[in-house]
TORPA-4810 file (N, C-alpha, C, O; in nm, 3 decimals):
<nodes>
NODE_1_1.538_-3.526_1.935_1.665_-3.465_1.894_1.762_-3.467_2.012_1.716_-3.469_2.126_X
NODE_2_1.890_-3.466_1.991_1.951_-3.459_2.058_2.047_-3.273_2.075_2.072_-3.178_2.001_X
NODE_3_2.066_-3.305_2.203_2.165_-3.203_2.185_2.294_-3.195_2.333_2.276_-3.270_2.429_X
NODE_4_2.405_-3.105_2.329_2.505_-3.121_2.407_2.526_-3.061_2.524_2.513_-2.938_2.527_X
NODE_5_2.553_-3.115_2.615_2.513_-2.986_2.763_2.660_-3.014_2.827_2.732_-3.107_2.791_X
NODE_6_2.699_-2.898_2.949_2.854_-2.895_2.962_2.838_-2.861_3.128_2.735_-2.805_3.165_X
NODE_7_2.892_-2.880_3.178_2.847_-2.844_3.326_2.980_-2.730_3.380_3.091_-2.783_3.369_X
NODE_8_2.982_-2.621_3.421_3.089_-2.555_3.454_3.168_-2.598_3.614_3.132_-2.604_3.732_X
NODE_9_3.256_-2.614_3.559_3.369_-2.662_3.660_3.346_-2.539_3.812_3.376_-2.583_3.922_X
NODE_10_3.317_-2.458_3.806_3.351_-2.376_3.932_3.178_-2.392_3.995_3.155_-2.420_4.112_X
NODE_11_3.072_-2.366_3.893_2.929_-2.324_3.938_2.828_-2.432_3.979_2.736_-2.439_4.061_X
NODE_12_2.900_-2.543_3.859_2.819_-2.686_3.867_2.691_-2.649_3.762_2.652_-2.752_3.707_X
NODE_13_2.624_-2.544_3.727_2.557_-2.509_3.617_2.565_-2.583_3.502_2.674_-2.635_3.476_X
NODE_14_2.468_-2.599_3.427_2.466_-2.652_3.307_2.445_-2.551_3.190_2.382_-2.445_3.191_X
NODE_15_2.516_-2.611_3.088_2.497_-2.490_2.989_2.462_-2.586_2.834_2.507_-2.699_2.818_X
NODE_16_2.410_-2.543_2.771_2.413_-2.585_2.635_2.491_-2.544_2.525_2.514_-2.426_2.499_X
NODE_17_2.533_-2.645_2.456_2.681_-2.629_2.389_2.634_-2.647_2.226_2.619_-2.749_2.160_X
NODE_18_2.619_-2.517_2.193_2.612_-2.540_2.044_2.709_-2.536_1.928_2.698_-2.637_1.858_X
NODE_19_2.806_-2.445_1.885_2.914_-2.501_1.827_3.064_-2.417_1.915_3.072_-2.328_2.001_X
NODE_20_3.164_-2.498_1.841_3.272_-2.470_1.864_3.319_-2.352_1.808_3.270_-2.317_1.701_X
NODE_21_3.396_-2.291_1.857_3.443_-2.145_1.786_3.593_-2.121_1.770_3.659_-2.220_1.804_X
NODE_22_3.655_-2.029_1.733_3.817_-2.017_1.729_3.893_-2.015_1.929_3.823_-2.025_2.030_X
NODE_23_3.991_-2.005_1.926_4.047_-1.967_2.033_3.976_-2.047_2.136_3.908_-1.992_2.223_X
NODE_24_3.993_-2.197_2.128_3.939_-2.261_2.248_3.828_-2.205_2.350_3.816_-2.207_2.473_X
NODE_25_3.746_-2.149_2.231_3.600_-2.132_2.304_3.493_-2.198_2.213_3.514_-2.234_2.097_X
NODE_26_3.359_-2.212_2.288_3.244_-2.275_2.232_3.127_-2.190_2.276_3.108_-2.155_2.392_X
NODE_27_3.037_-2.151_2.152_2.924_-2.120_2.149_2.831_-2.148_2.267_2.790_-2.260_2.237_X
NODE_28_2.768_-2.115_2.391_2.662_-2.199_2.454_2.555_-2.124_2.502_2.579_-2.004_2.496_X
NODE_29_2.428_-2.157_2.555_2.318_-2.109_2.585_2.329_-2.127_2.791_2.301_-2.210_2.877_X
NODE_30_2.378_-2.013_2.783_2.396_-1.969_2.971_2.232_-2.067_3.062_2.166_-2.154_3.006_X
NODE_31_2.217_-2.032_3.154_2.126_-2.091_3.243_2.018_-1.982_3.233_1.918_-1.981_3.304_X
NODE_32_2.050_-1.881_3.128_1.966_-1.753_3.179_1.900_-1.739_3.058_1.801_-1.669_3.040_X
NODE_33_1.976_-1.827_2.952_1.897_-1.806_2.788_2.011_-1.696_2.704_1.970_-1.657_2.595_X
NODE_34_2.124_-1.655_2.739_2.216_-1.588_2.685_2.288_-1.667_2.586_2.338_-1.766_2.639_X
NODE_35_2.313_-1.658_2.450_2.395_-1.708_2.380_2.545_-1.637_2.379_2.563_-1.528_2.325_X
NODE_36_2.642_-1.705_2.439_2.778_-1.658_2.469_2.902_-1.729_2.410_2.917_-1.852_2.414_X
NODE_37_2.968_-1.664_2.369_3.140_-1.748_2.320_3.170_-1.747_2.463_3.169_-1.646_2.533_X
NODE_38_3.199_-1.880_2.506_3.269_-1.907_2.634_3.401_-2.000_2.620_3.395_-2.082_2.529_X
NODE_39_3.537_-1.997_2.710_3.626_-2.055_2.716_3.594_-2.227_2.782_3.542_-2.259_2.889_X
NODE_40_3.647_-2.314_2.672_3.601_-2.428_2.706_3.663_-2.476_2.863_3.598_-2.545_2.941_X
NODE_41_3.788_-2.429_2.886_3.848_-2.461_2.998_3.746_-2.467_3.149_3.749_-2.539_3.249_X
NODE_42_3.641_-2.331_3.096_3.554_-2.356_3.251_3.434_-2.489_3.240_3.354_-2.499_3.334_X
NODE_43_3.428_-2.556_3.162_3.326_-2.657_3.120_3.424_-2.804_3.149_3.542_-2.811_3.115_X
NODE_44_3.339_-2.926_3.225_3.371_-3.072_3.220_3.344_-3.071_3.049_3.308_-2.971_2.987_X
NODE_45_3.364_-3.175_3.002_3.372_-3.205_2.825_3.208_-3.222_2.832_3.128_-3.235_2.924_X
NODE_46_3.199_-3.216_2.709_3.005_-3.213_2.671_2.919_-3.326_2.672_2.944_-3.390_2.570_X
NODE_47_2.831_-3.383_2.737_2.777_-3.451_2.739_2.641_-3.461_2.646_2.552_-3.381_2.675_X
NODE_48_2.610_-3.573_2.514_2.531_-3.577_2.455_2.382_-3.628_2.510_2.378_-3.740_2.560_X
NODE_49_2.264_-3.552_2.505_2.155_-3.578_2.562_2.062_-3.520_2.494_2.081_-3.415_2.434_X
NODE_50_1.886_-3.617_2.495_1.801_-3.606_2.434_1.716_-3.474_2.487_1.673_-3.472_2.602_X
NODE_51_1.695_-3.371_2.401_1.700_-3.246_2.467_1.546_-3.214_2.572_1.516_-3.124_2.651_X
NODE_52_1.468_-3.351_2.520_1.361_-3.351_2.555_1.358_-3.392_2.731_1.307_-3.330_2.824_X
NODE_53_1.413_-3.487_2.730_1.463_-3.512_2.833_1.545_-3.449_2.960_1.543_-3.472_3.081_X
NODE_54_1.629_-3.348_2.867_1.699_-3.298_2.927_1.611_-3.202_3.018_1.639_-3.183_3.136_X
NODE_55_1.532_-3.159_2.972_1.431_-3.012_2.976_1.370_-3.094_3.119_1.388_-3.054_3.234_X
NODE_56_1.280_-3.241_3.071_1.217_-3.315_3.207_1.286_-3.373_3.308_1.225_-3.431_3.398_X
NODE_57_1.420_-3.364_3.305_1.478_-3.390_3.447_1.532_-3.263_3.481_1.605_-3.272_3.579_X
NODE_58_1.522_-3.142_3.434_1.599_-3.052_3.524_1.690_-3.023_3.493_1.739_-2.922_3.543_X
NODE_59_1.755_-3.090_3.401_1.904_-3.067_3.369_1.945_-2.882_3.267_2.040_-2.806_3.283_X
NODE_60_1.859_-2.875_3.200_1.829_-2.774_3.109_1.698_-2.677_3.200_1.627_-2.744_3.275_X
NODE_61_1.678_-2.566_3.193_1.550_-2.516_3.186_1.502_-2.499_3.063_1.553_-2.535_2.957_X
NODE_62_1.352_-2.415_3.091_1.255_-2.347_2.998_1.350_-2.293_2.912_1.391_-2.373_2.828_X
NODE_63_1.409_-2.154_2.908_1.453_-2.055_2.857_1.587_-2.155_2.802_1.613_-2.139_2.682_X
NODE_64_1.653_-2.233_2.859_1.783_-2.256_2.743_1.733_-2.377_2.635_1.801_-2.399_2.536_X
NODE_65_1.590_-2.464_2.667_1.539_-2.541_2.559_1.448_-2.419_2.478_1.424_-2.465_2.366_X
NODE_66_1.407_-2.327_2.486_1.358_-2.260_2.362_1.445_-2.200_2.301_1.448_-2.194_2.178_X
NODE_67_1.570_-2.121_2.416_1.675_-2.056_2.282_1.704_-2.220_2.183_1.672_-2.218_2.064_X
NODE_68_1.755_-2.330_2.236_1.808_-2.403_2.171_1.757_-2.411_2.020_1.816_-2.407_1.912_X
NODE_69_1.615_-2.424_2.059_1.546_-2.485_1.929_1.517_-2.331_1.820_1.470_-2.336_1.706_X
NODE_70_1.557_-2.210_1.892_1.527_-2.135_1.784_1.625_-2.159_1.735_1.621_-2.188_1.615_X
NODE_71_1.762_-2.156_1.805_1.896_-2.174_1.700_1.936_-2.237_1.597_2.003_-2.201_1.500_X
NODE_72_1.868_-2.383_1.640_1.855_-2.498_1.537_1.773_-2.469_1.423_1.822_-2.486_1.311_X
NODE_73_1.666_-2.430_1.434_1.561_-2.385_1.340_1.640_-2.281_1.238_1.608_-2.276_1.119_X
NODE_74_1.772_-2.179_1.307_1.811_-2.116_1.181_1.905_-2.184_1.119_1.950_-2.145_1.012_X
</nodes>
């Protein structure tokens, strides 16, 4: 499966980007496993990646590939 990751412009962090929301913010899964409405402005644009992958290079941790997949699952 795939899924979308966003890197924040100030932290360099990666975040996972699940949907878009009103008021130029997007849904994402923090570095900590927090699901947050965040302003897209602090994010480079989203990069599409195989989530499996993502998890084995580092790019994602533990905690934001399990929130991911519970989310998907609902």
């Amino acid at each position: 499966m795939t899924m979308e990751i966003c890197k924040n412009i100030n932290t360099g962090q990666v975040f996972v980007h699940l949907d878009a929301q009103d008021n130029n913010q997007a849904l994402m899964i923090t570095p900590q496993g927090i699901v947050k409405a965040l302003e897209y402005d602090l994010f480079r644009e989203p990069v599409e990646v195989e989530d499996a992958d993502a998890l084995e290079k580092g790019e994602i941790n533990a905690t934001q590939y399990k929130i991911y997949n519970q989310y998907r699952q609902n």
